[in-house]
C-alpha positions as MATLAB code, in Angstrom:
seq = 'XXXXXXXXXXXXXXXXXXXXXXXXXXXXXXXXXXXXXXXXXXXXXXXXXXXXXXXXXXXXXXXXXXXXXXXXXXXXXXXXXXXXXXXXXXXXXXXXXXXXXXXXXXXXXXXXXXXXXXXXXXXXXXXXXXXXXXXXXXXXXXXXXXXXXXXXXXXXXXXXXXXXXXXXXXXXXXXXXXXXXXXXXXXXXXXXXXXXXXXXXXXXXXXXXXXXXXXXXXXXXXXXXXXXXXXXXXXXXXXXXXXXXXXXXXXXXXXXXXXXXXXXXXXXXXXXXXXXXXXXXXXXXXXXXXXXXXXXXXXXXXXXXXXXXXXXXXXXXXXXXXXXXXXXXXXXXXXXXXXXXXXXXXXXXXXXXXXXXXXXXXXXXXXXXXXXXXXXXXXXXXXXXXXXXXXXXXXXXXXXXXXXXXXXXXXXXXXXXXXXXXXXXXXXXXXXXXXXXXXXXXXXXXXXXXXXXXXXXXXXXXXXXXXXXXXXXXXXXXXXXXXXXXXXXXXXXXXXXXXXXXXXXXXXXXXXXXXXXXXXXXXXXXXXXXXXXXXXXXXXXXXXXXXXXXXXXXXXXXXXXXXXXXXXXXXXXXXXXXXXXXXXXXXXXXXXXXXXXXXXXXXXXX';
ca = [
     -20.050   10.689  -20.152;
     -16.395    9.433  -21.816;
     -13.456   10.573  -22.061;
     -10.300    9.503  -23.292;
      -6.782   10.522  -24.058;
      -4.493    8.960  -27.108;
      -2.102    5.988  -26.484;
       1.439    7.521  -25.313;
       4.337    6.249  -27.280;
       1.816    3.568  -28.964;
       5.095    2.702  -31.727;
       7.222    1.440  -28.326;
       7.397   -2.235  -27.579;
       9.599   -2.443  -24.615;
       9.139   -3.665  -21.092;
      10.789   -2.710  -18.125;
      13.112   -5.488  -18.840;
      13.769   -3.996  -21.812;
      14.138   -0.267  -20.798;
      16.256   -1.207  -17.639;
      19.009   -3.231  -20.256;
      18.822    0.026  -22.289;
      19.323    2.667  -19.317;
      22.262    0.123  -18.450;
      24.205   -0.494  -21.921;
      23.531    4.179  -22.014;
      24.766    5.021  -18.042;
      26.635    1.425  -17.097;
      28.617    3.128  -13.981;
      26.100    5.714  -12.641;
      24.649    4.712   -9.332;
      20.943    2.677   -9.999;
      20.154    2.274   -6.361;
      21.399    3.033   -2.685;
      20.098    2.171    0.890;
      22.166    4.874    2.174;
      24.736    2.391    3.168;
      25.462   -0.009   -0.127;
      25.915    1.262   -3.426;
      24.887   -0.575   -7.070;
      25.852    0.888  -10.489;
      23.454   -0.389  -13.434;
      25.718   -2.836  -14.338;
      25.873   -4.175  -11.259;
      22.104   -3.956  -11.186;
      21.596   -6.029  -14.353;
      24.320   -8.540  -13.320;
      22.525   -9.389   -9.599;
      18.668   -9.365  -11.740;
      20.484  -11.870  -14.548;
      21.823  -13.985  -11.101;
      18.437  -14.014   -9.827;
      16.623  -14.986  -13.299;
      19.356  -17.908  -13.477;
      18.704  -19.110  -10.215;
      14.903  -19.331  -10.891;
      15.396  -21.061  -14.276;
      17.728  -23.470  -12.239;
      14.796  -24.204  -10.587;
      12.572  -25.099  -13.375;
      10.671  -21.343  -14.277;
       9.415  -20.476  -17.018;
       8.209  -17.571  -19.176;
       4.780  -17.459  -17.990;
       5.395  -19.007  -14.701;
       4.107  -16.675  -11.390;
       7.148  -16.232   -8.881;
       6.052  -14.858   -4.941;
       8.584  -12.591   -3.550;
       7.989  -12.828    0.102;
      10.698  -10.017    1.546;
      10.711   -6.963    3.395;
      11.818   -3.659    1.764;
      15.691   -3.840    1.302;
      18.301   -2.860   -1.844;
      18.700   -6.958   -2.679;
      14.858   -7.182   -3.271;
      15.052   -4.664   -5.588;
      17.291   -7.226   -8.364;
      15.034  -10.028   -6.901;
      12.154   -8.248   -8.662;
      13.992   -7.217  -11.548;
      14.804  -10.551  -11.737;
      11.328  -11.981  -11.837;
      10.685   -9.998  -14.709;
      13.772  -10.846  -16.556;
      12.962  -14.184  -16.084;
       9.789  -13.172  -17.817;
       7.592  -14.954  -15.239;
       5.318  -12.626  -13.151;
       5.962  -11.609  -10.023;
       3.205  -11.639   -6.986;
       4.485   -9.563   -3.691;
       4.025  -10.500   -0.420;
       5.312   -8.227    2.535;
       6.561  -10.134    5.661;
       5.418   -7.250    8.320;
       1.992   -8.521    7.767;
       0.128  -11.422    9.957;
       2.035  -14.786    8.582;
      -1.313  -16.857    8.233;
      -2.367  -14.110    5.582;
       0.242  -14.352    3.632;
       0.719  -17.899    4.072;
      -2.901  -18.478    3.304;
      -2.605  -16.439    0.028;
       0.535  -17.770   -1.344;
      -1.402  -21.525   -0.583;
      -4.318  -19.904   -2.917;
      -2.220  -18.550   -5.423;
      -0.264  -21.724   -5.570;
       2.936  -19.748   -7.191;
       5.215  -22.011   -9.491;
       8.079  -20.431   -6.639;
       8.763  -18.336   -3.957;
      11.780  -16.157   -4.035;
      12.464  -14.959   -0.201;
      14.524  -13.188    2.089;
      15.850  -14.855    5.584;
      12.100  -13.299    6.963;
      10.292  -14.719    4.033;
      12.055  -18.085    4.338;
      11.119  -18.493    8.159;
       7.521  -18.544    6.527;
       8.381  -20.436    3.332;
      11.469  -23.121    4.704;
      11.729  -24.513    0.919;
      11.514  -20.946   -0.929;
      14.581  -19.856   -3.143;
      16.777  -17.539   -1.162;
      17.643  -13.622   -2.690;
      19.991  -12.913   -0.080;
      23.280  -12.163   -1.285;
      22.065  -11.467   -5.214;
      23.558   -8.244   -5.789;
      26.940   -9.447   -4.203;
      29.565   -9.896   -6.712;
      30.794  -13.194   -4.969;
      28.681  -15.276   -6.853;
      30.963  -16.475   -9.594;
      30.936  -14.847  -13.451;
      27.858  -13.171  -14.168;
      25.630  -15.165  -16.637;
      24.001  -13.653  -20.143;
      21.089  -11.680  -19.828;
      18.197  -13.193  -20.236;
      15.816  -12.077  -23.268;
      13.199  -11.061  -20.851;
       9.235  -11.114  -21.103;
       6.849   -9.828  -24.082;
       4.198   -6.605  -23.895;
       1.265   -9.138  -23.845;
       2.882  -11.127  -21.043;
       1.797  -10.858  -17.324;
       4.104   -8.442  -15.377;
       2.513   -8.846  -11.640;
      -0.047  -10.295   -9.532;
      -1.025   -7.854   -6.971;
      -3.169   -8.702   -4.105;
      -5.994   -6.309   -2.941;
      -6.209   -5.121    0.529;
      -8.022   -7.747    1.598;
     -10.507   -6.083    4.155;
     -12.364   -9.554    4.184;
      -9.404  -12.239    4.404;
      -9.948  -13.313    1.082;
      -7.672  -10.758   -1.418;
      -8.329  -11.105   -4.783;
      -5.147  -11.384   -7.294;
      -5.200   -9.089   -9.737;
      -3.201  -10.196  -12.960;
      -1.543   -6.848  -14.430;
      -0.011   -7.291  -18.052;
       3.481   -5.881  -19.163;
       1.642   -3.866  -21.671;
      -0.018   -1.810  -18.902;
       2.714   -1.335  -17.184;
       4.218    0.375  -20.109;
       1.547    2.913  -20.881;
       1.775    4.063  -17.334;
       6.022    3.929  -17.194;
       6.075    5.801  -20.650;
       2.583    8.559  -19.778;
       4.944    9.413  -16.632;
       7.793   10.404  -18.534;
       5.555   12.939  -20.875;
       3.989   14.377  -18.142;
       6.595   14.398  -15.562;
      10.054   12.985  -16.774;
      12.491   11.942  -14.410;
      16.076   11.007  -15.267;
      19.877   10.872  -14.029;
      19.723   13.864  -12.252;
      16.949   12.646  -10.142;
      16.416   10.308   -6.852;
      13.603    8.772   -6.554;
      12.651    7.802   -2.555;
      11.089    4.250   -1.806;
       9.585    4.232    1.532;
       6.560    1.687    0.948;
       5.786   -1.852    0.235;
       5.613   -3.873   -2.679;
       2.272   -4.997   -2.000;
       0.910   -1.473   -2.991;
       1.012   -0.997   -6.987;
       2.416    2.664   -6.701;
       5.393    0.807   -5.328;
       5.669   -0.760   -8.912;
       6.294    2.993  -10.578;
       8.514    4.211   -7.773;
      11.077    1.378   -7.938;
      10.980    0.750  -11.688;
      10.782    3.532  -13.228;
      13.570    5.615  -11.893;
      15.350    2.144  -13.321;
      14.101    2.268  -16.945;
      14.760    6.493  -16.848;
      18.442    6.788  -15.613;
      17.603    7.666  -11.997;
      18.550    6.746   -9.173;
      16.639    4.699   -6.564;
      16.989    5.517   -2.884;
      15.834    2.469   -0.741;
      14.633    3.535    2.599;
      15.662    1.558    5.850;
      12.786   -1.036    7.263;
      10.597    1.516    9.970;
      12.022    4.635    8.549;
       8.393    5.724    7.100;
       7.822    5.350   11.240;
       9.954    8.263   12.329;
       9.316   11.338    9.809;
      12.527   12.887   11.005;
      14.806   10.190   10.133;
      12.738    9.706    6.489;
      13.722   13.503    6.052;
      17.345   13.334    7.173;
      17.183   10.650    4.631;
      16.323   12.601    1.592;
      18.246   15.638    2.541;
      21.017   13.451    2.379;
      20.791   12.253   -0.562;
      18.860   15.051   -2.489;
      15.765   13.359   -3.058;
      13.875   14.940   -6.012;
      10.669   12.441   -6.339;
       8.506   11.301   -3.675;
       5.389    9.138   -3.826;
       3.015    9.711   -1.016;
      -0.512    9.100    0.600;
      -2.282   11.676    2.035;
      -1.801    9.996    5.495;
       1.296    9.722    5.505;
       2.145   13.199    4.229;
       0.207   14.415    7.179;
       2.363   12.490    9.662;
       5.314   13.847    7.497;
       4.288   17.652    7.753;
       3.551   17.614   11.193;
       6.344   15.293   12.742;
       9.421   17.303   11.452;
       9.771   16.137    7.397;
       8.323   19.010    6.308;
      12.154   20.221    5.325;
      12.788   17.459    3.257;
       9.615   18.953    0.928;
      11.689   21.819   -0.225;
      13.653   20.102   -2.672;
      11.442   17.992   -4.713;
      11.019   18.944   -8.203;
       7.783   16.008   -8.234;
       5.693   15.399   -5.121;
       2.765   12.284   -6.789;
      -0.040   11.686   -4.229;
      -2.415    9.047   -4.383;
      -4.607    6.328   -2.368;
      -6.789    8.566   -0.304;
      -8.766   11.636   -0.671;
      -6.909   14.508   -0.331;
      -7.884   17.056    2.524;
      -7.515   20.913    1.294;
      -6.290   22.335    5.130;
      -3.235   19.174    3.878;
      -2.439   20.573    0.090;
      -2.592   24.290    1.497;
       0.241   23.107    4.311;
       2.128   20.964    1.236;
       1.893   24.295   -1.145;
       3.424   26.177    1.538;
       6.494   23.908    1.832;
       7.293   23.074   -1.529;
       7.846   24.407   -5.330;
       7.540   21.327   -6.442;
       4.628   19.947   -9.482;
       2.238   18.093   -7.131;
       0.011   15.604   -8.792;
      -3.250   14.094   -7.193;
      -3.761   10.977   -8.902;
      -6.214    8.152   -8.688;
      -6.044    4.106   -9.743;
      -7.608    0.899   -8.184;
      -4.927   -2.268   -8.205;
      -7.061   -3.380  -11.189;
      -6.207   -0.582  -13.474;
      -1.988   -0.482  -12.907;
      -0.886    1.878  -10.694;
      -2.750    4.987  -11.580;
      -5.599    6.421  -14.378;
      -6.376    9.947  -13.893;
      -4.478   13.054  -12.192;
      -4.845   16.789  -11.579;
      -2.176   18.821  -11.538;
      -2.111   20.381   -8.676;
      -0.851   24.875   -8.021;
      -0.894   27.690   -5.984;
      -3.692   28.892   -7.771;
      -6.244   26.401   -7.910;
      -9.636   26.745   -6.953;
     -10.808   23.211   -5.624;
      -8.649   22.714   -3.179;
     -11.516   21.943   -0.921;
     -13.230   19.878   -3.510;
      -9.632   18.106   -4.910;
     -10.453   16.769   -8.791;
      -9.046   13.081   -9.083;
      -8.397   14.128  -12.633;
      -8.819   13.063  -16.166;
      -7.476   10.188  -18.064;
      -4.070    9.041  -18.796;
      -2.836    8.359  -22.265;
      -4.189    5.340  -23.593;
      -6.849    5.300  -21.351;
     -10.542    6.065  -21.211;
     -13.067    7.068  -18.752;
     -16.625    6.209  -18.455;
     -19.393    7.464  -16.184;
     -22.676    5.808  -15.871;
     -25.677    5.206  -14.342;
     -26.952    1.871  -12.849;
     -27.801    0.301  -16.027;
     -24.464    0.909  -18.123;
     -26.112    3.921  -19.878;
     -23.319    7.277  -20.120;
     -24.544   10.219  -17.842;
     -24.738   13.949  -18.944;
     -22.192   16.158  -17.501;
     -22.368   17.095  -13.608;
     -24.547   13.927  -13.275;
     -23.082   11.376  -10.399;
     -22.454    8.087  -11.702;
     -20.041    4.619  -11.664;
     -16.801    5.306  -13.207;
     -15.471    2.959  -15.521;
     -12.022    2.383  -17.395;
     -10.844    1.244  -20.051;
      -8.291    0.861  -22.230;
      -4.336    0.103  -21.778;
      -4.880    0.184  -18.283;
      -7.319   -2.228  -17.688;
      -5.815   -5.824  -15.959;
      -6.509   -9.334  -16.762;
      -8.767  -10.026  -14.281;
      -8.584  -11.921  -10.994;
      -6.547  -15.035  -11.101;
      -8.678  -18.496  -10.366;
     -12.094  -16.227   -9.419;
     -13.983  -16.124  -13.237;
     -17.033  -14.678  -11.557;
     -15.390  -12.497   -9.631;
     -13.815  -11.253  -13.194;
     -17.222  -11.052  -15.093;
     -18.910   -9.403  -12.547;
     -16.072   -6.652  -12.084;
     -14.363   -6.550  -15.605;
     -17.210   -6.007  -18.410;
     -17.428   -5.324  -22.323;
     -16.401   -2.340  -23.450;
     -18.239   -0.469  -26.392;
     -16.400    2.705  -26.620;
     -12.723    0.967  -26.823;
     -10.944   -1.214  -29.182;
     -12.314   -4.338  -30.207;
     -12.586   -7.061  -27.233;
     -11.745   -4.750  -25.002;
     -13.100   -4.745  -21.330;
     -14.231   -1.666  -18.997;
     -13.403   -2.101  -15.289;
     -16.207   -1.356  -12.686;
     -14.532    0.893  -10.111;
     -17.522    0.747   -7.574;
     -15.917    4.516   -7.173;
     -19.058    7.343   -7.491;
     -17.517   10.131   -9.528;
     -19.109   13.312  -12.033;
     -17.415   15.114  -14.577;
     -16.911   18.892  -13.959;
     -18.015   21.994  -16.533;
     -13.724   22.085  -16.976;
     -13.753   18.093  -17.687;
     -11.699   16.696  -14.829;
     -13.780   14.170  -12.554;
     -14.742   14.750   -9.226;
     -14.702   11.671   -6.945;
     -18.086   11.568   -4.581;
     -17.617    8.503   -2.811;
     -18.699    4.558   -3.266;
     -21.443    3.201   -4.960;
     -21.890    0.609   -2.269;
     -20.424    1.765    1.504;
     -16.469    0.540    0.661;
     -14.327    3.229    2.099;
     -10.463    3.946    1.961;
      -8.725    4.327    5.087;
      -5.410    5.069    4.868;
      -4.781    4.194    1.203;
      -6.534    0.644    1.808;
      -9.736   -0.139    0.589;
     -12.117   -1.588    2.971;
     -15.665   -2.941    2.166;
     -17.333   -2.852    5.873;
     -19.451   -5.441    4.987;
     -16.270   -7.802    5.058;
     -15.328   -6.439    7.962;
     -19.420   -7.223    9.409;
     -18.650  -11.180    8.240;
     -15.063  -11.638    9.974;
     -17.089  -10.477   13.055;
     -19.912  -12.590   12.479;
     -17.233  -15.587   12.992;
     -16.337  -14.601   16.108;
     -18.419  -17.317   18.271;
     -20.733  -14.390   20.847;
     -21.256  -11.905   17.953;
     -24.572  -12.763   16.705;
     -25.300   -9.411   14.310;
     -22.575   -6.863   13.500;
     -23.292   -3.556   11.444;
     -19.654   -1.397   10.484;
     -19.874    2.015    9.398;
     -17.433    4.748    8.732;
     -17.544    8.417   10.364;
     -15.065   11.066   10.392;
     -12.055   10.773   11.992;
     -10.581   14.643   12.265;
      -7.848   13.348   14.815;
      -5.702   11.669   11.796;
      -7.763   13.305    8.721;
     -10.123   10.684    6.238;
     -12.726    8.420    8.285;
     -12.728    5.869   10.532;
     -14.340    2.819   11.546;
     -16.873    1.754   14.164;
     -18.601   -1.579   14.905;
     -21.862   -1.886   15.996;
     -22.870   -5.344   17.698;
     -24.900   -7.967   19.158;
     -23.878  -10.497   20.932;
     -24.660  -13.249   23.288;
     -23.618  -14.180   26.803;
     -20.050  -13.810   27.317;
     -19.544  -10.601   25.171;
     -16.134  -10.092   24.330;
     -14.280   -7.151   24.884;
     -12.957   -4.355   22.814;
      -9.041   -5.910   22.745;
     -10.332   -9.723   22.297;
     -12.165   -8.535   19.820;
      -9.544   -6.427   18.024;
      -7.028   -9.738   18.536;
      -9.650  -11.881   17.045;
      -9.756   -9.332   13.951;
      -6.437   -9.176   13.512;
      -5.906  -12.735   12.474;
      -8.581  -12.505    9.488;
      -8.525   -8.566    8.735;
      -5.575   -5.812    7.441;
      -4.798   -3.694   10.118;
      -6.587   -1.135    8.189;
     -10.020   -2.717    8.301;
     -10.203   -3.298   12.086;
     -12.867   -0.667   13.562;
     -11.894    1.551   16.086;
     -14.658    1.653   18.240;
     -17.514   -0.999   19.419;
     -20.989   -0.369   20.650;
     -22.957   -2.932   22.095;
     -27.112   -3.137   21.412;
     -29.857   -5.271   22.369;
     -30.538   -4.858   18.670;
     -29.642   -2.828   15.855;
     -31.941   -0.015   14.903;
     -34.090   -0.824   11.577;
     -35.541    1.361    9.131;
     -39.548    0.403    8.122;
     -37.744   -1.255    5.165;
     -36.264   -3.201    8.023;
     -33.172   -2.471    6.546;
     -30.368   -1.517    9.176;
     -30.429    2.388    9.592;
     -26.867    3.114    8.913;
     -27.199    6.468    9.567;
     -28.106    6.456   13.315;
     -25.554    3.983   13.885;
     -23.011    6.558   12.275;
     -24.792    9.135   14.357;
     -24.102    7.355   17.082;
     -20.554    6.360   16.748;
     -19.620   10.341   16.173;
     -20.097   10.346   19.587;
     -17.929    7.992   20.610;
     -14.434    9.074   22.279;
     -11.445    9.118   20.712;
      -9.942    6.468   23.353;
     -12.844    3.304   22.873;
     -13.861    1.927   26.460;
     -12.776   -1.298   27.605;
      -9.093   -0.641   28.779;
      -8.670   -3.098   31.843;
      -7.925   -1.744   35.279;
      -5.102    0.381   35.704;
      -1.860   -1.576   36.508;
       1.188    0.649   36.491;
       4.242   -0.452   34.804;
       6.656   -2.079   36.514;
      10.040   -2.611   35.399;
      12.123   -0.030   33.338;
      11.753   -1.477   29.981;
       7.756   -1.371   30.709;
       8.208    2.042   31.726;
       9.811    3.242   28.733;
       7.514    1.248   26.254;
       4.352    3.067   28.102;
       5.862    6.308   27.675;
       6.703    5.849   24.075;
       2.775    4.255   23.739;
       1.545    7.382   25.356;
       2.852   10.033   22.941;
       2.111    8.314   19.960;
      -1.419    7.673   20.766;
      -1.969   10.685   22.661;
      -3.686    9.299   25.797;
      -2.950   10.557   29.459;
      -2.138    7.269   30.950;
      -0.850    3.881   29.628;
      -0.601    0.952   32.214;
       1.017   -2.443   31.598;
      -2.032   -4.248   30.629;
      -2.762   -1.534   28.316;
      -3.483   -2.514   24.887;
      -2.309   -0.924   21.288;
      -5.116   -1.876   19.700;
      -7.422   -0.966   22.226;
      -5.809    2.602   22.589;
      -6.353    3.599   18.900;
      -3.084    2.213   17.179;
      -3.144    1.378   13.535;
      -0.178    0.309   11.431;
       1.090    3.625   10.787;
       1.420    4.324   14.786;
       3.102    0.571   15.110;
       5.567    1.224   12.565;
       6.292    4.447   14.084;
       6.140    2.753   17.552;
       8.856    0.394   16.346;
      11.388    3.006   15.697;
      11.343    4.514   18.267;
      11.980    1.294   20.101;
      14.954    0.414   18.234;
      16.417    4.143   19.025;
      15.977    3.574   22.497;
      17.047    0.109   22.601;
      19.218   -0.752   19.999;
      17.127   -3.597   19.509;
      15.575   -4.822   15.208;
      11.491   -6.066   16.147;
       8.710   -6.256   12.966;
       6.036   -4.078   13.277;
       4.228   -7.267   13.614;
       5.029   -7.916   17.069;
       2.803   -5.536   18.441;
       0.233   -7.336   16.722;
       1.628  -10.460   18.839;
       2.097   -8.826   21.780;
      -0.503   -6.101   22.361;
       0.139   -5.173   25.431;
       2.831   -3.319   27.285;
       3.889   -6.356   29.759;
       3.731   -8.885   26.678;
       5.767   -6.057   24.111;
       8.276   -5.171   26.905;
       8.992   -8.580   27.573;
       9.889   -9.468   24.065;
      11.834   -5.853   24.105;
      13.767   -7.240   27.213;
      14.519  -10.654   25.268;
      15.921   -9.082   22.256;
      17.977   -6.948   24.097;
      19.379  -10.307   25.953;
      20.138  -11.903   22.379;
      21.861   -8.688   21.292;
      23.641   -8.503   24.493;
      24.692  -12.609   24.208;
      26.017  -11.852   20.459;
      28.185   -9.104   21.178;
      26.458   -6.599   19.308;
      26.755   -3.239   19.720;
];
């Protein structure tokens, strides 16, 4: 089977660079972005991007150069990254809420020609080019605007999730980017009577659309807070205030959002985009009940920009049970086959390929990686390449694809793909794990699947929380299993193949809250108190004691941003989501609660 729509716009030329300048010169004095607190007009916009694009040529960039920005979600990354582009050098994201080796390790590996950081991204990177302060005025007279980058030129180099320590960049070309900006506006426009929400990071690819585009269409982008994804409540407050018409959302998250008092903020969206994850039909059915706005389920790995099919998604449609991931976007073109290359009939499972104006580069400094992943394409222009998705999809009677899983056992899990064969070799390293087998099962607490190791190891076998610790050095938060069963040895098929199946069996079983929690110590000073408390209603456990730990007790990244907020409520106290990552347990977190609220205390701040 193929399938394929006609190039959008296939006359237009212009990159974002290009479409931002134009929005500007059109709407100069209407308001380009907000945090809720600082205000930037699109002239001021283009004046802090053209002070950031000086201040990397300053320091020897070039057009075709690869920039890091290394910064957590604020208004003054925003003209950082317009900068980068300006600039016309690419720009490779790196968010500074994940573990510091990681990001340190991939920046090494990428070996960018700079890195252009915040005051987090600089305690990392001591020699990196500073953003802070770009979209202030102070800065002396603005310089020209740069001419920008070319359609054929690289736009971004986006990591993927990394589920094995080893992410593999993904080089994304301007002219990509394009097809996907300018297929949005056909299908559903946005302009200057629309705010667009950021919530997410820049290390996710739909992050690309929801900052950028608003910027090349006359809209306005609304910046949300560090942690305010954490606390649904104060996300909603958020975009009630400021009349937020477009949100971007996984299906994760949007089920934290329903149930945790956001819902409201639903009402007045004209677009609601969903992506990342497989959509649940008992989650649409809630999201059709709160909303009139055009819901679209859409579907894209990192290596094909942003997003390549979508389904439109209303009140009367029949699959909400069996959610369609689509068909393609203009420009783009679909192709499902079987094991040998070879199109399948219609209704017949098979690999899903793209191809077209979609389709990246390839992985930058991994050639075999890139053959293996990014192959000829016969149906498509000339030279052109089809990219193996791995994803096992079939066309339906009414021609929209239905996705039916992997073709090997990677799984998503919370908008993050995860191979759990990765996750089997970053066990493997640990010194007493002598066989590990990972498999996903259900997870109907939090909706999607989650996962479970299944091990063998040697003497001095580790626990659940040294284990988790260990993992969380190497792994994305995403990737580290929930649960951990111990054997004498793994159960084989007569192939003498691992039988996946029982071990899945098997881990179904397994209680929500895994064993291993230490013996129960009860909190003892305030601060501990209050940190156990807020530990216990996130996670949903009866009893949390001060050796208690948050990996141990089921929390993920979502539940440690969340976690985080609510700490800075009650204490009036800034911490990273990381720290819990640091500090695991209640003592350890309260004790770095206790020392922040010293420093805050010593300063004078209120």
């Amino acid at each position: 089977m193929t399938a394929q729509s006609p190039l959008c716009h296939a006359h237009s030329n212009k990159t974002v660079w290009d479409l931002i300048r134009q929005t500007s010169a059109h709407q100069p004095d209407a308001v380009a972005l907000t945090d809720g607190t600082r205000r930037f007009t699109y002239a001021e916009l283009i004046a802090a991007a053209a002070r950031a694009a000086r201040l990397l040529r300053d320091a020897g960039i070039r057009p075709g150069d690869t920039v890091a920005l290394c910064s957590a979600r604020s208004a003054d990354q925003v003209p950082a990254l317009v900068g980068i582009l300006a600039a016309g050098a690419a720009v490779a994201p790196f968010d500074v809420r994940q573990a510091a080796a990681a990001v340190r390790e991939n920046v090494a590996r990428l070996a960018p020609a700079a890195v252009l950081a915040d005051a987090e991204g600089a305690a990392l990177f001591p020699d990196a080019l500073r953003l802070d302060g770009l979209s202030s005025a102070d800065r002396g007279p603005d310089p020209a605007e740069p001419p920008g980058p070319g359609p054929e030129d690289l736009a971004y180099v986006l990591h993927t999730s990394g589920s094995s320590g080893r992410p593999k960049p993904v080089q994304v070309p301007h002219s990509a980017v394009q097809n996907r900006f300018l297929w949005g506006q056909s299908r559903y426009p946005i302009g200057p009577d629309d705010t667009v929400v950021h919530w997410g990071s820049l290390v996710f690819d739909c992050s690309f659309w929801v900052v950028l585009a608003p910027l090349c269409f006359g809209a306005t982008l609304l910046v949300a807070p560090e942690g305010a994804e954490a606390d649904p409540r104060e996300l909603a407050a958020l975009m009630d205030r400021h009349r937020v018409t477009v949100m971007h959302s996984v299906p994760s998250l949007l089920r934290e959002f329903t149930a945790e008092g956001g819902a409201g903020a639903l009402a007045s969206l004209r677009y609601l985009l969903i992506a990342g994850e497989r959509l649940p039909g008992d989650l649409i059915r809630r999201v059709l009940e709160l909303t009139g706005a055009r819901i679209f389920n859409q579907y894209g790995p990192t290596e094909t920009c942003i997003d390549v099919l979508t389904h439109e998604i209303g009140p009367g449609d029949e699959a909400l049970d069996a959610m369609p991931i689509g068909r393609p976007l203009d420009g783009v073109h679909a192709v499902i086959a079987d094991e040998t290359g070879v199109p399948v009939p219609v209704g017949t499972p098979g690999e899903l390929l793209m191809g077209g104006a979609c389709v990246a580069w390839g992985y930058a400094g991994a050639a075999a990686a890139t053959a293996e992943r990014f192959v000829p394409d016969p149906y498509g222009s000339p030279g052109g390449r089809l990219y193996r998705t791995g994803d096992l999809v079939r066309e339906r009677p009414d021609g929209a694809l239905e996705f039916l899983g992997r073709v090997d056992h990677q799984v998503k899990i919370r908008g993050v793909r995860v191979e759990p064969s990765d996750v089997e070799h970053a066990l493997l390293l640990h010194p007493e794990v002598d066989q590990a087998a990972v498999v996903a099962v259900e997870d109907p607490r939090r909706g999607g699947v989650r996962l479970a190791a299944h091990l063998v190891t040697g003497e001095r076998t580790p626990d659940d929380a040294a284990l988790r610790r260990f993992l969380a050095q190497r792994l994305v938060s995403a990737a580290i299993p929930e649960t951990y069963r111990r054997h004498r040895s793994l159960p084989r098929l007569t192939s003498g193949k691992i039988d996946r199946l029982e071990l899945a069996r098997q881990a179904a079983q397994d209680p929500p809250a895994p064993d291993g929690e230490p013996p129960y110590q009860a909190p003892r000073t305030e601060t501990e108190r209050a940190v156990a408390r807020i530990w216990q209603d996130l996670l949903r456990v009866e009893r949390v004691g001060r050796d208690s730990d948050f990996l141990s007790l089921g929390g993920q990244s979502l539940l440690a941003m969340r976690m985080i907020a609510r700490v800075r409520a009650g204490f009036r106290v800034r911490l990273s989501a990381r720290t819990v990552f640091d500090a695991p347990t209640v003592a350890r977190f309260a004790a770095v609660v206790d020392a922040a609220v010293t420093e805050r205390d010593g300063a004078g701040v209120g």
